[in-house]
N, C-alpha and C positions, 0 to 999 in steps of 0.2 A: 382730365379727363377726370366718321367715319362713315357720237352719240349714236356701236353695230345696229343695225335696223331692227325691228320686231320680229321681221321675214328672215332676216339673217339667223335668229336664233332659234325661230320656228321652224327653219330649214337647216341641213348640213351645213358647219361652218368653212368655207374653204379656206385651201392655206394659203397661212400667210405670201404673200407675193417676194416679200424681201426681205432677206435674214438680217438687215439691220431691227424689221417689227418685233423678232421673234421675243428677244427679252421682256415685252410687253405681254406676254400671253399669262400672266398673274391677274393681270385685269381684263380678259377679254371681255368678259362679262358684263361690262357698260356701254352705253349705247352708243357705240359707233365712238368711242373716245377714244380709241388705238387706232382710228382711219385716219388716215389724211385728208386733211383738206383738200378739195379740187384745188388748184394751181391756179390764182389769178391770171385772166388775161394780160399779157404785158399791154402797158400802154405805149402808143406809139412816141418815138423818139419827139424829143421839141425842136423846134424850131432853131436853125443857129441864132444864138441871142444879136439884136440889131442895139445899136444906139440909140437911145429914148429920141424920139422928134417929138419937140414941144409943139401946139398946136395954137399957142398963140402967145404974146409976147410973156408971160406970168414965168419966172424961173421954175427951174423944175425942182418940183417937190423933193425931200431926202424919204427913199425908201427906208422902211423898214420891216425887220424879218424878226423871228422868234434863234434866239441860242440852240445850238444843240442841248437836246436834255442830260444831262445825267442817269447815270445808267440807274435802272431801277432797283431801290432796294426792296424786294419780295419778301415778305415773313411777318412774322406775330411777336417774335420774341428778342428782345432787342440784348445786346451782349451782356450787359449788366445783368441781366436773368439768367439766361445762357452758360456765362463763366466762358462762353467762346470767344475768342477775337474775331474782330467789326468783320475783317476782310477772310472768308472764309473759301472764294475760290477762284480768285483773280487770278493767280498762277496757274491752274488748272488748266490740264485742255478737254475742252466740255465734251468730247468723247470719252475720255475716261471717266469720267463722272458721271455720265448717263450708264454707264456700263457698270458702273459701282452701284449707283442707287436702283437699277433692274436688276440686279443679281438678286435671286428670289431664292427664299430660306425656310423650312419650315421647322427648326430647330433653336431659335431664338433664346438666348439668356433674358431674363424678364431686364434684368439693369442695362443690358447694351441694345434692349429695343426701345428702352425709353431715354439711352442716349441718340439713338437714331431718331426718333420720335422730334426730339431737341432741334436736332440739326435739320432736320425739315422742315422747323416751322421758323428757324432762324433767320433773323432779318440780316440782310449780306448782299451786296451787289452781285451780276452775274461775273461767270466766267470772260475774259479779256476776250479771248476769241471766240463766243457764244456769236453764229452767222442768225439765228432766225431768235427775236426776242421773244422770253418767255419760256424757252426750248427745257432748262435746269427747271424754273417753275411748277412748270405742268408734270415734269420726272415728277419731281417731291411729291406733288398732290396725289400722281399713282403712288407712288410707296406709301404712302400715309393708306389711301384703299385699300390697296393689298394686306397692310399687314389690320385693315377693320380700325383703322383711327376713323371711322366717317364723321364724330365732328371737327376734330383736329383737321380734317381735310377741307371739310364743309366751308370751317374759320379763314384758314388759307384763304380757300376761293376769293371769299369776301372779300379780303383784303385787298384782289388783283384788280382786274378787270373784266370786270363780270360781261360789258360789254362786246368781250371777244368771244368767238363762238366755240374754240377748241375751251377757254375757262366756263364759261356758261353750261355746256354738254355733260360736263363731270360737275359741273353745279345743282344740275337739275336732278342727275341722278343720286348725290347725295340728299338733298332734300327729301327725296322719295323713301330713302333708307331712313331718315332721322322723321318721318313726319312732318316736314314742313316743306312741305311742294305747292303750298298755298303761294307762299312769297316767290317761288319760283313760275307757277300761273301768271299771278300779277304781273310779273315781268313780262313775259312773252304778251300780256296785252297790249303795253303800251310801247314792245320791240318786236310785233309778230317773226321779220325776219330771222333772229335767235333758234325760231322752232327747229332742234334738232333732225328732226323725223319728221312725219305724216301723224306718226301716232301721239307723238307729243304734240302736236298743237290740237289734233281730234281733243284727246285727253283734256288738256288746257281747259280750250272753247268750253269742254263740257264741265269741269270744274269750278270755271268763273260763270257756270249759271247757264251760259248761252250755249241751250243744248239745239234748239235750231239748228245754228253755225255749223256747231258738229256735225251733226248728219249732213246737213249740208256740204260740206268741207267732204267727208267721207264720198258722199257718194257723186261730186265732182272727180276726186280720185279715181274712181271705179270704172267713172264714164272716160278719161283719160286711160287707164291702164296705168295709171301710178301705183294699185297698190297691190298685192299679193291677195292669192286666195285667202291665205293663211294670217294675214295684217287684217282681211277684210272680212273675215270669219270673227276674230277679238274684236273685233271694234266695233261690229255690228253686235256683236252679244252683248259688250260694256254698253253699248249706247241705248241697245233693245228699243231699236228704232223701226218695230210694227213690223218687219220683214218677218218673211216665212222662218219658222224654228230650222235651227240647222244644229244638225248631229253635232255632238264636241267633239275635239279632235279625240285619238286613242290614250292619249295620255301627255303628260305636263312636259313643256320644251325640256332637254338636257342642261341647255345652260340660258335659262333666261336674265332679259336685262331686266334692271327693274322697276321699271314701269307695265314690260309684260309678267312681271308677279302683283304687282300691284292691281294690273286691271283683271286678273286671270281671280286675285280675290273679290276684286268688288262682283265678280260674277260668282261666286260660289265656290271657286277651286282651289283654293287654297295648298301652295304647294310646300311639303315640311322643307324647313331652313337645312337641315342634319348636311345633305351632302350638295348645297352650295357653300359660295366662297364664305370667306367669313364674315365679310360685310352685311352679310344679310340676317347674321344670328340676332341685330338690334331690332330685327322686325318681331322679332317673337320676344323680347321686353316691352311689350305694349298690355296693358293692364289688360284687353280684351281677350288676350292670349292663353290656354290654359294654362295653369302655375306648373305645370311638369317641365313642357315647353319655355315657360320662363328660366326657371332653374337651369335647365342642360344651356339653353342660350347663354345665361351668365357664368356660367363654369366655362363655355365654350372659349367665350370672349376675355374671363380673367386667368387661364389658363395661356393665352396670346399679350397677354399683360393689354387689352385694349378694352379694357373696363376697370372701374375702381373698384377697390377692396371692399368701401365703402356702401356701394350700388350691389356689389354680389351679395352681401350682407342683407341688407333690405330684401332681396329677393328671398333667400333663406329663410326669414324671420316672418315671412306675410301672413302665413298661415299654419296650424298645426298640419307635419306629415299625413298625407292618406293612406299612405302603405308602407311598404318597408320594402328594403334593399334598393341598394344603386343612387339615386340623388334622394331617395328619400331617405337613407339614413345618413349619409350629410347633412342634409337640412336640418333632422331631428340631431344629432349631435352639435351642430352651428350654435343651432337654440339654447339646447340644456347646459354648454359651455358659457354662452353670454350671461344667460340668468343665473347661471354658479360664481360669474366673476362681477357682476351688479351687485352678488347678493355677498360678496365677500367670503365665500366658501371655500375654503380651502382643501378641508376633505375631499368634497366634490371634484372639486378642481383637478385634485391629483388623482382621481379615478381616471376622468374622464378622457383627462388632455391626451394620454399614451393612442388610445382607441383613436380621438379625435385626429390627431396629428399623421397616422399612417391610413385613416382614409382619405384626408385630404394629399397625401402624398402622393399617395400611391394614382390618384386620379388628376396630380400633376399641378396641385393646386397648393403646394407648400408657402411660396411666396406671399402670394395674397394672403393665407390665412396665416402668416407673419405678421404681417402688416397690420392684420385686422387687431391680432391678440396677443402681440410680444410685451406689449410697454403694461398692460393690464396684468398678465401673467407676472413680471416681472415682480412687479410688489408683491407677491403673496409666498406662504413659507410653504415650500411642495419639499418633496424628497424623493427620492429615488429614480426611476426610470420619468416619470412629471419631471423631475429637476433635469435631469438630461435634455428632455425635449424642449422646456422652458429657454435652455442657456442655445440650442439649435434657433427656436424664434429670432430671440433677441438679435443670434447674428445673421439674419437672413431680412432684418428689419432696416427701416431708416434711425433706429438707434444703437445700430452697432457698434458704434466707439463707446461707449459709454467705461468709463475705468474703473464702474465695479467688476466689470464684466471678468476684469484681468486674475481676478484670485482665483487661487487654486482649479487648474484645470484639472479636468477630470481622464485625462489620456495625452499622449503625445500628440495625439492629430488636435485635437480641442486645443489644446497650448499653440499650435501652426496657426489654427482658425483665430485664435486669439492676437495673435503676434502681425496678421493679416489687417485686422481688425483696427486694433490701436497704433499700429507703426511700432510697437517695440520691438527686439531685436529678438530673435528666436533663438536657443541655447538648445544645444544638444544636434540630432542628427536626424534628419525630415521624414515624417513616419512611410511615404511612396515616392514615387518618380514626379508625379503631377503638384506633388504639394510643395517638394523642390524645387519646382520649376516657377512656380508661382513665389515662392518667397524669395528666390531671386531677382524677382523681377522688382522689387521692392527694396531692397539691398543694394541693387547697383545704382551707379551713376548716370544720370540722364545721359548720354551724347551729346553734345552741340550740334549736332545734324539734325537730332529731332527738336531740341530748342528752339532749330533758326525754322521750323517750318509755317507756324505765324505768319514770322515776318514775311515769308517766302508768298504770301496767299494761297499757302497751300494749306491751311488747315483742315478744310472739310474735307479733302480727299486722303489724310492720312487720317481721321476719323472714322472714314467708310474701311480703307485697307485696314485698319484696326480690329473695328468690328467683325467684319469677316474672316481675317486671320486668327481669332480669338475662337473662332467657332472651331477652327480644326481642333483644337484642342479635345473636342468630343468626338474625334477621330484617334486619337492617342498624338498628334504633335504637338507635345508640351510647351514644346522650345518655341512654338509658332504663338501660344495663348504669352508667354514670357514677355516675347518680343513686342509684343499687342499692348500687353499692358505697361511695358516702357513706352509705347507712344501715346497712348492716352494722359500717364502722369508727363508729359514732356509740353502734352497741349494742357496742361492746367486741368485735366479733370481727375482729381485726386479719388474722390468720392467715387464716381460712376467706377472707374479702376478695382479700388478697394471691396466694392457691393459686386460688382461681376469676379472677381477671384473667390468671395467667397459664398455666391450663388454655386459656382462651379465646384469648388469643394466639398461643400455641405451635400447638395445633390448631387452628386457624385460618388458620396461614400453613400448614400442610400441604395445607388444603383448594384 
């Protein structure tokens, strides 16, 4: 580095019918992608098979048939990227799994959502007893939405089969999120049956030009009773197809999908992103967008670790602040930080970083703004409360081990975070209960029960229980974040381990 009806959204949503949906309600918000498919007709039984009868003296030909396929391997990232094992959840029974990857979080460690991030786009056959194909796929792709990966999601899609209509539904409506619903048009031209909705193929038709169709298409609808006042009110105002003007509604649906924000702006309405899901914060990084709205979007997003450091950065930097306080004095300190550390300023440097460093904290953005300025900060001679903060970057970065890092700590907890860090061995007696708990986890010896879980095809599923169990930890059970991060180093992810221990500690002593 992210198909409920229009009428459904524009109307009271009802409830869900089955508490197996309810884990789904992170995504309700796309269209119609938590419904079920209607139920195909069963075909009727065949015929009992007869003995071929030749019809004339020619022997009879040898039939042939295609193999069973191979179960499908789903994903982007093949194990060698990964650091995971090929076979991630053959052991699994694909109800816990779906029940692991719905379990919905708003308290994410930035390192174990981008081990989760991993594990969804990992390439891995399905679960042994997966009854309907695709079933763990399409999990992934909602998690990926939910936690706002829309192109990580997007990627996935592509990779599947687009031609199926539960992948196509959350394909389209990605597209709509990332801007390119072009490539998703074209499709439904030469697949019309794919069209999600009524309002997706209206939309389409009128997108690929053929705004005839559209009205047309719309107001066969209307004369059917297919489509809602409230379907038929949007789409005649998107289409502004010479009908009598009709009052707007009172105000912007609660939870629209989005193609009804999409067409709700091509009309004029434009609804602010702040309290939809997070997927929608990438509609407000469109250069069209005012820079305020861009800003809080990119904080929104790298604050969910579902933007790069990178892209929040560019946003920051586009223009001088207009005013001051709240995202405009981030911005302005972003800036005067970069160009202090361009310009080799160390004075500067050490002014600033103190200030710099606890507004980005404090608004939850420490990580990324690690990331951006740890390895730059590092080479430069600061001192004092700058050098504090400087030796915090570093270990909240992708260059945490690094073995200058090891001299002289500056407190006993620093000397833990260090010992965290580089795998040395920690001397003396752990400054809290959670910092204990954590260098234990590092100290003891793997089990053979999590060793053999690989082999077992259970890997992704003690990944997920990991993850989550890691979170209690920001509930005060120590013992539970310990136990977590002995299963992570047991599946080989040494790194992801070592960056979430010391996410948690570091933010944690700010808290």
């Amino acid at each position: 580095m992210r198909v409920l009806s229009l009428a459904a959204l524009l109307l009271p949503l009802p409830a869900l019918a089955q508490e197996a949906e309810a884990p789904l309600s992170a995504i309700d918000w796309l269209s119609r992608s938590v419904a079920p498919s209607p139920a195909p007709v069963p075909a009727p039984p065949p015929a009992p098979a007869q003995p071929p009868v030749s019809r004339d003296a020619s022997p009879l030909g040898i039939e042939v048939g295609p193999l069973e396929p191979a179960p499908q391997v789903a994903g982007l990232l093949p194990p060698e990227v990964t650091g995971l094992p090929p076979d991630l959840w053959s052991g699994s029974e694909t109800a816990a799994l779906l029940a692991l990857i719905r379990e919905d979080r708003s308290d994410w460690i930035p390192a174990l959502q981008d081990l989760l991030v991993t594990l969804m786009l990992a390439e891995s056959p399905p679960p042994a007893d997966e009854a309907a194909e695709g079933t763990l796929f399409l999990a992934r792709v909602d998690r990926l939405l939910a936690l706002g990966e829309i192109e990580a999601a997007q990627s996935l899609l592509e990779a599947g089969n687009l031609l199926d209509r539960e992948t196509f539904r959350r394909w389209f409506d990605a597209t709509l999120l990332t801007g390119t619903e072009t490539d998703a048009c074209e499709m439904l031209r030469t697949h019309p049956s794919l069209a999600p909705t009524l309002e997706a193929r209206v939309f389409c038709l009128a997108r690929n030009g053929d705004w005839n169709a559209a009205a047309l298409t719309l107001s066969t609808a209307r004369a059917l009773g297919d489509v809602s006042e409230a379907e038929d009110l949007l789409l005649s105002r998107f289409l502004d197809d010479g009908g009598e003007d009709e009052e707007a509604p009172a105000g912007p649906p609660p939870r629209p999908t989005p193609l009804t924000y999409r067409m709700l702006e091509a009309v004029g309405e434009t609804i602010p992103t702040t309290g939809l899901p997070l997927a929608y914060a990438f509609l407000d990084l469109r250069p069209t967008v005012a820079w305020r709205a861009q800003i809080e979007a990119a904080e929104r997003l790298a604050r969910r670790a579902a933007l790069s450091e990178n892209v929040l950065l560019a946003v920051y930097t586009a223009r001088p602040p207009a005013a001051s306080g709240g995202v405009w004095d981030r911005a302005g300190l972003v800036q005067r930080l970069d160009a202090a550390l361009t310009a080799g300023d160390a004075a500067t440097v050490t002014a600033l970083l103190p200030e710099a460093w606890t507004a980005m904290a404090e608004s939850g953005l420490a990580v990324p703004f690690s990331r951006l300025f740890a390895e730059r900060v590092a080479g430069l001679d600061l001192a004092g409360e700058a050098d504090a903060v400087a030796r915090r970057m570093i270990l909240l970065s992708p260059s945490y081990g690094e073995a200058t890092l090891a001299a002289d700590p500056a407190s006993p907890r620093e000397a833990a975070w260090l010992a965290v860090a580089t795998g040395a061995p920690f001397e003396g007696l752990a400054p809290d209960a959670p910092t204990s708990a954590i260098l234990s986890a590092f100290a003891a010896e793997i089990p053979p029960e999590r060793a053999a879980l690989a082999a077992q095809g259970r890997a992704g599923e003690a990944l997920l229980e990991a993850i989550h169990g890691f979170h209690a930890a920001l509930a005060g059970d120590h013992a539970a974040a310990a136990d977590a991060l002995l299963t992570l180093r047991a599946l080989g992810l040494e790194d992801g381990a070592r960056r979430a221990a010391l996410q948690f500690l570091i933010l944690e002593a700010r808290a």
